[in-house]
OpenMM code with the backbone's topology and positions (N, CA, C; nanometers):
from openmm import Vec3, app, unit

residues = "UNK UNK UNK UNK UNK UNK UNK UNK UNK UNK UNK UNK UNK UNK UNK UNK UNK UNK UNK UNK UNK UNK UNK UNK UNK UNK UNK UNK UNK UNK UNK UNK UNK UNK UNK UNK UNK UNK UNK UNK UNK UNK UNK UNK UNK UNK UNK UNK UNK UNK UNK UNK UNK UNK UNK UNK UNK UNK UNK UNK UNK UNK UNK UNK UNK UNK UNK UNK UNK UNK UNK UNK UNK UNK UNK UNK UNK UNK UNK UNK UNK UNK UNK UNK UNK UNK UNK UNK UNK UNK UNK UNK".split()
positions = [
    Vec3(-16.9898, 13.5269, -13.9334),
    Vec3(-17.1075, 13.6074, -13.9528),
    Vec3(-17.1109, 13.6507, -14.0983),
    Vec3(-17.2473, 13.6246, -14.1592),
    Vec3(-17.2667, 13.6973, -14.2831),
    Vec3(-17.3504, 13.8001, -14.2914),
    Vec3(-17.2415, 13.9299, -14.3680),
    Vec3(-17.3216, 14.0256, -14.4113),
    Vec3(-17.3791, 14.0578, -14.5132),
    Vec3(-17.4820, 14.0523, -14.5223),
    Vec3(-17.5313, 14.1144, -14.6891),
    Vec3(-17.6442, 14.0454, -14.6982),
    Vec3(-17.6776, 14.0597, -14.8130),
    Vec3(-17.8341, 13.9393, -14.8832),
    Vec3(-17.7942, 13.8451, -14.8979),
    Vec3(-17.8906, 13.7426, -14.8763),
    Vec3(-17.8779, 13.5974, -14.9269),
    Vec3(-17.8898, 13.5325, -15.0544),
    Vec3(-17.9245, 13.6284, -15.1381),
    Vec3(-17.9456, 13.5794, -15.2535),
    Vec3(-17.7652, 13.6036, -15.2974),
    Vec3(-17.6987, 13.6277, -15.2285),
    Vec3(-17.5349, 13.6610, -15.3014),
    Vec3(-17.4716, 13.5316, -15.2955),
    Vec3(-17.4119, 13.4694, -15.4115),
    Vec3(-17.3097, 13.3557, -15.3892),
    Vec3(-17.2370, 13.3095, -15.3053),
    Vec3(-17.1850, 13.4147, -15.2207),
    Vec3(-17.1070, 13.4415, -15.1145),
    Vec3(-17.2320, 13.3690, -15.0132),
    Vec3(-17.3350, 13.3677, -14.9666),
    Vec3(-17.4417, 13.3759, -14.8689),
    Vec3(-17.4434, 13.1823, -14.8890),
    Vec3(-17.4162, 13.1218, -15.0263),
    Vec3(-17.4373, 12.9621, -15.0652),
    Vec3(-17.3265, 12.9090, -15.0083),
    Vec3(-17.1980, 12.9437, -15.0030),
    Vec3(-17.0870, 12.9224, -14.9606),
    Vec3(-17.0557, 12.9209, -14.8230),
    Vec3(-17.1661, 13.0353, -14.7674),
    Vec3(-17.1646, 13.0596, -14.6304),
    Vec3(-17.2023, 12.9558, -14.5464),
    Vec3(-17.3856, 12.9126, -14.6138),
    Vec3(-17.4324, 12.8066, -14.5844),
    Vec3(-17.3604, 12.6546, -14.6053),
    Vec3(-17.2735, 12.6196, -14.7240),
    Vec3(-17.2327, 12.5074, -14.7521),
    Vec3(-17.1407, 12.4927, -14.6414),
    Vec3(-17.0870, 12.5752, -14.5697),
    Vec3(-17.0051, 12.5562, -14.5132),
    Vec3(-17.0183, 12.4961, -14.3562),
    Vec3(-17.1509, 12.5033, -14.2854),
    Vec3(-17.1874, 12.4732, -14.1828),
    Vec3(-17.1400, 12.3309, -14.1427),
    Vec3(-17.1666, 12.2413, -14.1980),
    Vec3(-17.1722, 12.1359, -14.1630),
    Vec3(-17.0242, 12.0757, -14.1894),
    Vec3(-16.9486, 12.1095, -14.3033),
    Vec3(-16.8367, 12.1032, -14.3375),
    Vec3(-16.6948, 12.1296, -14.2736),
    Vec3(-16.6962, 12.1910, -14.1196),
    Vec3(-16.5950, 12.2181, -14.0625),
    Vec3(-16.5598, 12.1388, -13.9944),
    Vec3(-16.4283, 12.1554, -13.9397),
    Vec3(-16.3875, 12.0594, -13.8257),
    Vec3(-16.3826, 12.1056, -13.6143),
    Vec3(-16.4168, 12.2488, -13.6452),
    Vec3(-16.4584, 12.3134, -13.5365),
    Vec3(-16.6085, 12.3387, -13.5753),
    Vec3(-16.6970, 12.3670, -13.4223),
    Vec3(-16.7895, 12.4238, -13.4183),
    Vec3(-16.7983, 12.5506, -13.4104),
    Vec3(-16.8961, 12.6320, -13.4832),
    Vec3(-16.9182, 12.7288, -13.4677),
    Vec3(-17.0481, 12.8095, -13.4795),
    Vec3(-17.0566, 12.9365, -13.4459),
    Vec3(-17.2445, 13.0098, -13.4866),
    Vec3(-17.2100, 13.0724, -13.5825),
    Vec3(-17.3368, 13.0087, -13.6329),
    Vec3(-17.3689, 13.0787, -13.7658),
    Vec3(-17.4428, 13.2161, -13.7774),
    Vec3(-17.4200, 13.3564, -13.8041),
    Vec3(-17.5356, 13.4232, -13.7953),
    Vec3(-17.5062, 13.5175, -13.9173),
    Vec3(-17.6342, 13.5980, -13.9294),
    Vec3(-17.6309, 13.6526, -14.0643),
    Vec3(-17.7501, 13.7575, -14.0642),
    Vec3(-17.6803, 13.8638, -14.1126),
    Vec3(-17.7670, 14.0011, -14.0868),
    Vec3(-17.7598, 14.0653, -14.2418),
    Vec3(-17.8745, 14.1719, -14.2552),
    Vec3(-17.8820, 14.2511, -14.3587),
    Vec3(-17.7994, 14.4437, -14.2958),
    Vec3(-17.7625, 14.4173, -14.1949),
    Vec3(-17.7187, 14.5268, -14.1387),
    Vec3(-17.5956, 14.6156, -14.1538),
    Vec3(-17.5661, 14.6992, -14.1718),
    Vec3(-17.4873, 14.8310, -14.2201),
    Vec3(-17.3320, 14.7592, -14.1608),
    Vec3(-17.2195, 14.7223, -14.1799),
    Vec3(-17.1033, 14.6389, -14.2069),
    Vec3(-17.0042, 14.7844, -14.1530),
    Vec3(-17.0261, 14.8973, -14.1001),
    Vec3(-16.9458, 15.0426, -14.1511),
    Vec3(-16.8498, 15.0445, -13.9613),
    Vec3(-16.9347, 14.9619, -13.8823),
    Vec3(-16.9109, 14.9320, -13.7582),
    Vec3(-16.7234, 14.8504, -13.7823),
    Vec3(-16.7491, 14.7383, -13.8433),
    Vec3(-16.6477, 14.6566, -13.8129),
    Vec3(-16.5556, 14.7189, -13.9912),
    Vec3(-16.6118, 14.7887, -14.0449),
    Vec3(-16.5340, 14.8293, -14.1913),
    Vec3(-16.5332, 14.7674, -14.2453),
    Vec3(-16.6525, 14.6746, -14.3068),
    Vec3(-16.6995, 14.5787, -14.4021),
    Vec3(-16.7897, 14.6403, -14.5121),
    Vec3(-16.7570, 14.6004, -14.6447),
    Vec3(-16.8747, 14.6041, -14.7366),
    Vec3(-16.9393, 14.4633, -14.7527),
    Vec3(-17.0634, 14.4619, -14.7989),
    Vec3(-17.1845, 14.3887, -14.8141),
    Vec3(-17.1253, 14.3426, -14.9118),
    Vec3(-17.1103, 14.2239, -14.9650),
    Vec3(-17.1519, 14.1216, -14.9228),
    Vec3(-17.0180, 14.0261, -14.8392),
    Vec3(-17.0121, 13.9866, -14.7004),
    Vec3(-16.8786, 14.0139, -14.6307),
    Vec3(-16.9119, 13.8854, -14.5426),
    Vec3(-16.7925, 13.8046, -14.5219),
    Vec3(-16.8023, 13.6859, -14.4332),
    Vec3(-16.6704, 13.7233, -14.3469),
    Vec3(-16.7264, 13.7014, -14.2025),
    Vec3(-16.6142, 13.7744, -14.1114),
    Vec3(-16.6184, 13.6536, -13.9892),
    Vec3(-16.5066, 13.6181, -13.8946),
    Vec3(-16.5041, 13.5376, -13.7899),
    Vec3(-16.4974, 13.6544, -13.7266),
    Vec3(-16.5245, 13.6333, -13.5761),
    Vec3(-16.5270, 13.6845, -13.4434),
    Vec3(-16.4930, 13.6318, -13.3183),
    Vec3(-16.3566, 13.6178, -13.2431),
    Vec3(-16.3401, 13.5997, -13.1578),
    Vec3(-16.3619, 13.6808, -13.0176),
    Vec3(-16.4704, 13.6144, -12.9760),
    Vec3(-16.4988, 13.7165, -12.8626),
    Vec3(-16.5371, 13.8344, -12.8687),
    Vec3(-16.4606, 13.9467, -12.8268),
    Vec3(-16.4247, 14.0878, -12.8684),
    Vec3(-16.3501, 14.1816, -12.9411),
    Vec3(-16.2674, 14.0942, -13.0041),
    Vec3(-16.1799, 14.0864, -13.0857),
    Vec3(-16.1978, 14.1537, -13.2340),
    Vec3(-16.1489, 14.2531, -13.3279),
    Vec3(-16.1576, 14.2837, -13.4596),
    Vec3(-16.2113, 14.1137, -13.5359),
    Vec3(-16.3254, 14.1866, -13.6135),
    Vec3(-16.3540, 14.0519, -13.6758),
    Vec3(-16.2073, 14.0426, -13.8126),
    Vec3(-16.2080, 13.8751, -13.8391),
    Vec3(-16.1491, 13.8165, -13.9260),
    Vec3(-16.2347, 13.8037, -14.0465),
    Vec3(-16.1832, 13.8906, -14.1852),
    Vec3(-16.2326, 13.8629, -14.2906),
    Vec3(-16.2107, 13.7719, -14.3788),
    Vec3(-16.2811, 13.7128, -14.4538),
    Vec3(-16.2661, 13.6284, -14.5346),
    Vec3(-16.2556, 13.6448, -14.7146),
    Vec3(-16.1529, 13.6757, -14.7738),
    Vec3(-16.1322, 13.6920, -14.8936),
    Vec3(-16.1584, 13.6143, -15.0011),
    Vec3(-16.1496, 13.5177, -14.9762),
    Vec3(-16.1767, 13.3847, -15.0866),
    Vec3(-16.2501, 13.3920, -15.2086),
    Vec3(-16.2854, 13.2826, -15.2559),
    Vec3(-16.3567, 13.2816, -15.3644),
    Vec3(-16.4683, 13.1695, -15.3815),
    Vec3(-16.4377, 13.0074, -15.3354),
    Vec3(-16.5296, 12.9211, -15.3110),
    Vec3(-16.5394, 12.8835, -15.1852),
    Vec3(-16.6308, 12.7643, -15.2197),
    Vec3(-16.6529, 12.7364, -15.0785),
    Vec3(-16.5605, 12.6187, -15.0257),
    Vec3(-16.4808, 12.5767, -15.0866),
    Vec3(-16.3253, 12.4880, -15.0185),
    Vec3(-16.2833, 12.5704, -14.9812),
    Vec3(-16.2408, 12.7188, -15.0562),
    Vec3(-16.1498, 12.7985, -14.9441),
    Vec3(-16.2203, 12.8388, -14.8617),
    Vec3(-16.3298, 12.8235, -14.8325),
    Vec3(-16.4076, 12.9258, -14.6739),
    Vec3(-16.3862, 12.8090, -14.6046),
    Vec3(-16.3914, 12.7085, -14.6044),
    Vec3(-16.4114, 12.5441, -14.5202),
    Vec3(-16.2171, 12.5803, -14.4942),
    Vec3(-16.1562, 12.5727, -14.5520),
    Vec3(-16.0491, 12.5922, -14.5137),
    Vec3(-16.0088, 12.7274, -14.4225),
    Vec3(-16.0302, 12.8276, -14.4940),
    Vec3(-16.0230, 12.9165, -14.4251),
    Vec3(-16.0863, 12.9181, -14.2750),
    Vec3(-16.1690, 12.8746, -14.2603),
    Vec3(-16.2321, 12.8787, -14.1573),
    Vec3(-16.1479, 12.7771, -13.9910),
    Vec3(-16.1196, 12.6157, -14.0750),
    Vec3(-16.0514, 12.5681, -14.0175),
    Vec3(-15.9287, 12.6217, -13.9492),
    Vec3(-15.8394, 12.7155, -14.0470),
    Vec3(-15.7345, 12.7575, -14.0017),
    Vec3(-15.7703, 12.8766, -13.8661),
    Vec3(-15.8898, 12.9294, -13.9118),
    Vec3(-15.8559, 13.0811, -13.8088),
    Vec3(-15.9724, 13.0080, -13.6925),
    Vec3(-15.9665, 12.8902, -13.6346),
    Vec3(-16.1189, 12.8532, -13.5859),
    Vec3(-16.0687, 12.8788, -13.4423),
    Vec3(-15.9199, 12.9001, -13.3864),
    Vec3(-15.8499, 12.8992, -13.2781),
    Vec3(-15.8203, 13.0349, -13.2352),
    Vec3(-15.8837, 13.1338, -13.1441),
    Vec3(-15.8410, 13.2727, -13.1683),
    Vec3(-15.6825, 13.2944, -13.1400),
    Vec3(-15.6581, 13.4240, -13.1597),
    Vec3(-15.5050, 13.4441, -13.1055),
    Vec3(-15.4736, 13.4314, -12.9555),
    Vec3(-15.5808, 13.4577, -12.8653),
    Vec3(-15.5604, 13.4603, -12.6972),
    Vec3(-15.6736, 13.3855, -12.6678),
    Vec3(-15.6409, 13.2988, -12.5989),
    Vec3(-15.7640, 13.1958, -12.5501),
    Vec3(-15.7107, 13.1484, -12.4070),
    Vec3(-15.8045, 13.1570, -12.3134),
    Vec3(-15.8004, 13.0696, -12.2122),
    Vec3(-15.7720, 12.8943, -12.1992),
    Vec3(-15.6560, 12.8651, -12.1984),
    Vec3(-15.6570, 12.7524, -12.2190),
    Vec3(-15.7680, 12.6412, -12.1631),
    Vec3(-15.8130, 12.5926, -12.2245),
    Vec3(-15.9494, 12.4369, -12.1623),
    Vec3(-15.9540, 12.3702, -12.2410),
    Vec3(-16.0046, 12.2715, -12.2113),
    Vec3(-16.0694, 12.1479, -12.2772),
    Vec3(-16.1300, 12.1279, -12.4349),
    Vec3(-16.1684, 12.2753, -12.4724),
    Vec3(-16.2138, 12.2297, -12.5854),
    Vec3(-16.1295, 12.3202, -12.6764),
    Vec3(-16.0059, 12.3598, -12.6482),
    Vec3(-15.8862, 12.3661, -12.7315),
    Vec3(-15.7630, 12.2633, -12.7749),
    Vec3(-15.8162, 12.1441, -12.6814),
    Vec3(-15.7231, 12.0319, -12.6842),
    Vec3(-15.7003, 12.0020, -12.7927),
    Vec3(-15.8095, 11.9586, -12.8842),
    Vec3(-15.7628, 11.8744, -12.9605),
    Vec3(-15.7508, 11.9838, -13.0956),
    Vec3(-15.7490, 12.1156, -13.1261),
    Vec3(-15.7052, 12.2093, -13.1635),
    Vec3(-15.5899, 12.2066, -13.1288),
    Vec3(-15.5290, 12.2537, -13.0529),
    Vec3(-15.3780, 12.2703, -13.0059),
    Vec3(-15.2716, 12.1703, -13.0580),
    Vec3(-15.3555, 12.0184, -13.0057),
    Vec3(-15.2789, 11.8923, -13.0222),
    Vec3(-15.2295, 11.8365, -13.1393),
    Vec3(-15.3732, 11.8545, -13.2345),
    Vec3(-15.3890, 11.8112, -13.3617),
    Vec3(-15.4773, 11.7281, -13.3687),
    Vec3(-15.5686, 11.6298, -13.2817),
    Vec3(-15.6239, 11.5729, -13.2989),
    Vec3(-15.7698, 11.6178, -13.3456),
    Vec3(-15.8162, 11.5176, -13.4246),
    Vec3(-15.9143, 11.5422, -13.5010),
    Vec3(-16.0802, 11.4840, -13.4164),
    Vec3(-16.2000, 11.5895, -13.3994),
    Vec3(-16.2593, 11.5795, -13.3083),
    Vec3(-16.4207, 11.4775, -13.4039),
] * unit.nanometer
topology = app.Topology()
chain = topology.addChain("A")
for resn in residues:
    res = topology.addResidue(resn, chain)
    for name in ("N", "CA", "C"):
        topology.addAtom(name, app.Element.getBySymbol(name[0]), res)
């Protein structure tokens, strides 16, 4: 999820990154007050479930594509089918 304006660098990186992963994921993106999860604007965060969101520190957009890859598996998951090839290593 992105917080902040789109006109922020951070918001190009956000976008470059869609198509670029090796998990799927939603994309969403708000102009809305960040004070909930203890974010400042301009802020790229994962969300597992219900879970404290995962922030993203980086600087380009290889490290968000990376970053992203790494945390794309939450910490507690119901094991199924579409953790397999996460778990395994195989590439989907």
């Amino acid at each position: 999820m992105y917080f902040g304006d789109a006109a922020d660098p951070k918001y190009a990186a956000f976008e470059h990154s869609a198509a670029r992963t090796k998990h799927k994921f939603t994309y969403l993106k708000t102009d809305a007050c960040t004070s909930e999860f203890n974010l400042q604007a301009p802020a790229i965060a994962l969300f597992h479930g219900n879970s404290t969101p995962v922030v993203w520190n980086g600087e380009s957009k290889e490290d968000l594509i990376t970053w992203m890859n790494a945390e794309a598996t939450p910490p507690y998951f119901e094991f199924n089918e579409h953790y397999v090839d996460i778990i395994f290593g195989h590439e989907t």
